[in-house]
Backbone bond lengths (Angstrom), bond angles and torsions (degrees), N, CA, C in turn:
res aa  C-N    CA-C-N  psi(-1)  N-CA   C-N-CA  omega(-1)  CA-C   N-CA-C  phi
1 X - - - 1.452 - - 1.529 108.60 -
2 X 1.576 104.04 157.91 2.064 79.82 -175.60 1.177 97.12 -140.98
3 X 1.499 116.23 149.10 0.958 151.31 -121.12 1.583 96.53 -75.47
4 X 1.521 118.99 143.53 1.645 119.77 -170.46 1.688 103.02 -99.86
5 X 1.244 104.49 120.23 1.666 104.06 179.62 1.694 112.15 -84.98
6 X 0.996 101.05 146.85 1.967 107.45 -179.72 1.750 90.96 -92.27
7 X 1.934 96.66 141.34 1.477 104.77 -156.09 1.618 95.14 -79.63
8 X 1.157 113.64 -176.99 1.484 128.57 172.51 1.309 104.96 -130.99
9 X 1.598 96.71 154.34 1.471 113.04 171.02 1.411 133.79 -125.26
10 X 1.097 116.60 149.21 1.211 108.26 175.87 1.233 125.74 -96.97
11 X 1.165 146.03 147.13 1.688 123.73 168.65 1.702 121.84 -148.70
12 X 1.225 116.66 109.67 1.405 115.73 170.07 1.004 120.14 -93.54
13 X 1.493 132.49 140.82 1.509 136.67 140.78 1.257 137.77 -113.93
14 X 1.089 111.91 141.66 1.654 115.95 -174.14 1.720 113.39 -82.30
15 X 1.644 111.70 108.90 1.308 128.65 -174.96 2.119 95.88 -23.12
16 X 1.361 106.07 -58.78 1.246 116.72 -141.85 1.859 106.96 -96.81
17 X 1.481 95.12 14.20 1.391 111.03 -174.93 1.437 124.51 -54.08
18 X 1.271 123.62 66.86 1.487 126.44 -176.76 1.773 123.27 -47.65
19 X 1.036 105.26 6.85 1.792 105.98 -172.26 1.423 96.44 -117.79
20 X 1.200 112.85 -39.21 1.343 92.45 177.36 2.043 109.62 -168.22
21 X 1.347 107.75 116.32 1.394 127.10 -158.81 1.077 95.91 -42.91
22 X 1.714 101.88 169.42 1.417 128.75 -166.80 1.758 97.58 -80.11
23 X 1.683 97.70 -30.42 1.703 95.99 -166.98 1.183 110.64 -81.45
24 X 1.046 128.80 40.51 1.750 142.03 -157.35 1.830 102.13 -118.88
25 X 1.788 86.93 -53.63 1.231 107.03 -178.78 1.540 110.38 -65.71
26 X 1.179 115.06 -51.00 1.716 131.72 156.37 1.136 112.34 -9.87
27 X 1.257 83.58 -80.14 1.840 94.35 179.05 1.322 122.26 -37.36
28 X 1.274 91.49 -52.38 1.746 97.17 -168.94 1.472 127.25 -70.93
29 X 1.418 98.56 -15.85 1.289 121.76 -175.64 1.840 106.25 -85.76
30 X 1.418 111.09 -26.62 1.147 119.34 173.22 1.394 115.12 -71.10
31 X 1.005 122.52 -61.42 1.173 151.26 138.04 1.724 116.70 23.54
32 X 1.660 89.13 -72.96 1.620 109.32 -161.94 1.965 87.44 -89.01
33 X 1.221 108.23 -47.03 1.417 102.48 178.07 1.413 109.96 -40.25
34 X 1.359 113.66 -58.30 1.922 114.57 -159.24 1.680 101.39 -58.40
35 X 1.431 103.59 -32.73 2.075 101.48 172.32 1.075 116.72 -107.93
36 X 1.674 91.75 57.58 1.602 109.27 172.09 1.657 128.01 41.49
37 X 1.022 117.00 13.25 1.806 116.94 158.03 1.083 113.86 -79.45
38 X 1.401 114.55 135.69 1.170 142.22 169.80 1.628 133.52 -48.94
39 X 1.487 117.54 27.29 1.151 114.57 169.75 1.603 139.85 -78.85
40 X 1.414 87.90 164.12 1.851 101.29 -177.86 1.587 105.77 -151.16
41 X 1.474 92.45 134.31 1.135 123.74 -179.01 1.411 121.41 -104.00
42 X 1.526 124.50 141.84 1.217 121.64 -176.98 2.086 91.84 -141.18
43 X 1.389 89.17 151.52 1.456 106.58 167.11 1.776 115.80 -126.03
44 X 1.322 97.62 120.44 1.150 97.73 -173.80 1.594 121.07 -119.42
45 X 1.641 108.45 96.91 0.909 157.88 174.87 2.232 106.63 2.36
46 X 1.116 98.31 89.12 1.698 92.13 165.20 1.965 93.05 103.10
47 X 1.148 94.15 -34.71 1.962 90.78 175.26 1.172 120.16 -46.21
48 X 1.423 130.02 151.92 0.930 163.27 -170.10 1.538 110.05 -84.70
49 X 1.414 130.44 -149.91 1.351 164.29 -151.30 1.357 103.21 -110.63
50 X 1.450 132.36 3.03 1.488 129.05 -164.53 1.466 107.38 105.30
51 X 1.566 114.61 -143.54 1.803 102.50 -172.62 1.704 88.65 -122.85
52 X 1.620 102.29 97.61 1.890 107.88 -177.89 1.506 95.76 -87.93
53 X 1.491 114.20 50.86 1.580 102.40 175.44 1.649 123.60 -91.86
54 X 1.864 100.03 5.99 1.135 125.75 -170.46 2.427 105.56 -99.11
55 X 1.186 73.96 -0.29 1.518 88.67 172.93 1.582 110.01 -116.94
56 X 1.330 116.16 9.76 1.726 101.69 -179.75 1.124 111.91 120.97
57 X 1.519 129.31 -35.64 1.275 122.77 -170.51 1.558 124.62 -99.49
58 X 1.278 116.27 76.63 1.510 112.81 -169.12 1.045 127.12 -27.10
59 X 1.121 108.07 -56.98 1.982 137.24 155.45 1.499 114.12 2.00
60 X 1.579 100.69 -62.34 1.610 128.35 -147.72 1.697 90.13 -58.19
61 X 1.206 113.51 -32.26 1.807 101.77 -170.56 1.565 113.48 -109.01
62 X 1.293 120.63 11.92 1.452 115.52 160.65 1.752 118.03 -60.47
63 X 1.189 124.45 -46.78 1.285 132.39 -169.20 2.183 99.45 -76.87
64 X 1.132 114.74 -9.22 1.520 115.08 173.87 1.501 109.15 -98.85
65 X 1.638 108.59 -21.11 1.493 95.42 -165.58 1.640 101.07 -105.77
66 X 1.471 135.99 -13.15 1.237 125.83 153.28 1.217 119.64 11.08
67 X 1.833 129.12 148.11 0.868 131.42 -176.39 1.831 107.61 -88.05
68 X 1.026 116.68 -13.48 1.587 119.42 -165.17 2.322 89.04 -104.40
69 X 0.856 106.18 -14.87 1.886 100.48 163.78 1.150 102.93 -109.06
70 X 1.203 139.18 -5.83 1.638 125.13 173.70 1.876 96.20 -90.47
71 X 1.539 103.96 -39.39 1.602 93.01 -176.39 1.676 102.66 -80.25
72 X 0.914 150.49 9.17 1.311 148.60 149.70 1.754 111.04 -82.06
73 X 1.001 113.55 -10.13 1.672 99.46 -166.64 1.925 78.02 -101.97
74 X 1.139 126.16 -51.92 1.685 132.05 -174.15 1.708 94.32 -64.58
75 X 0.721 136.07 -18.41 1.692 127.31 -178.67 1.280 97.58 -92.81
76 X 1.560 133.24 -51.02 1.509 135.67 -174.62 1.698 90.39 -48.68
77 X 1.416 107.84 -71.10 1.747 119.01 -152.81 1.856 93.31 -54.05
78 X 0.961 112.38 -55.35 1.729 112.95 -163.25 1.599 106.38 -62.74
79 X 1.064 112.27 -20.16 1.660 107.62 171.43 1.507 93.13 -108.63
80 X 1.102 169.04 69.00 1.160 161.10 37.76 1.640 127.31 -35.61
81 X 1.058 101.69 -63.73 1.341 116.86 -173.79 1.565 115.54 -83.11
82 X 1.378 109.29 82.37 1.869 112.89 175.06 0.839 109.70 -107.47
């Protein structure tokens, strides 16, 4: 039988996230750590609520799609995902 891996997570938040705080994410990240899952957290600096570019604001997803958070989300998945 082979061996069962404990999942991982990923987690971003947007510094400037008005709906719902960064320490939310904290938490949760604390959280999954103390029962031993493998998470990591990133804050990404001046963001918003996620990418609200689907509400009007084109804007809202420049600071998510950066080249230094796209190469962190492809570095997380490629050492997870073999």
């Amino acid at each position: 039988m082979a061996a069962m891996r404990c999942p991982v997570c990923l987690h971003f938040h947007g510094t400037a996230d008005t709906l719902i705080p960064p320490s939310e994410s904290l938490d949760l990240h604390n959280a999954l750590r103390a029962a031993g899952i493998d998470s990591t957290r990133y804050l990404v600096q001046g963001a918003g609520y996620g990418d609200l570019a689907y509400l009007g604001d084109p804007a809202a997803a420049l600071r998510w799609t950066i080249p230094k958070v796209m190469g962190l989300m492809v570095g997380f998945f490629a050492a997870h995902l073999r």
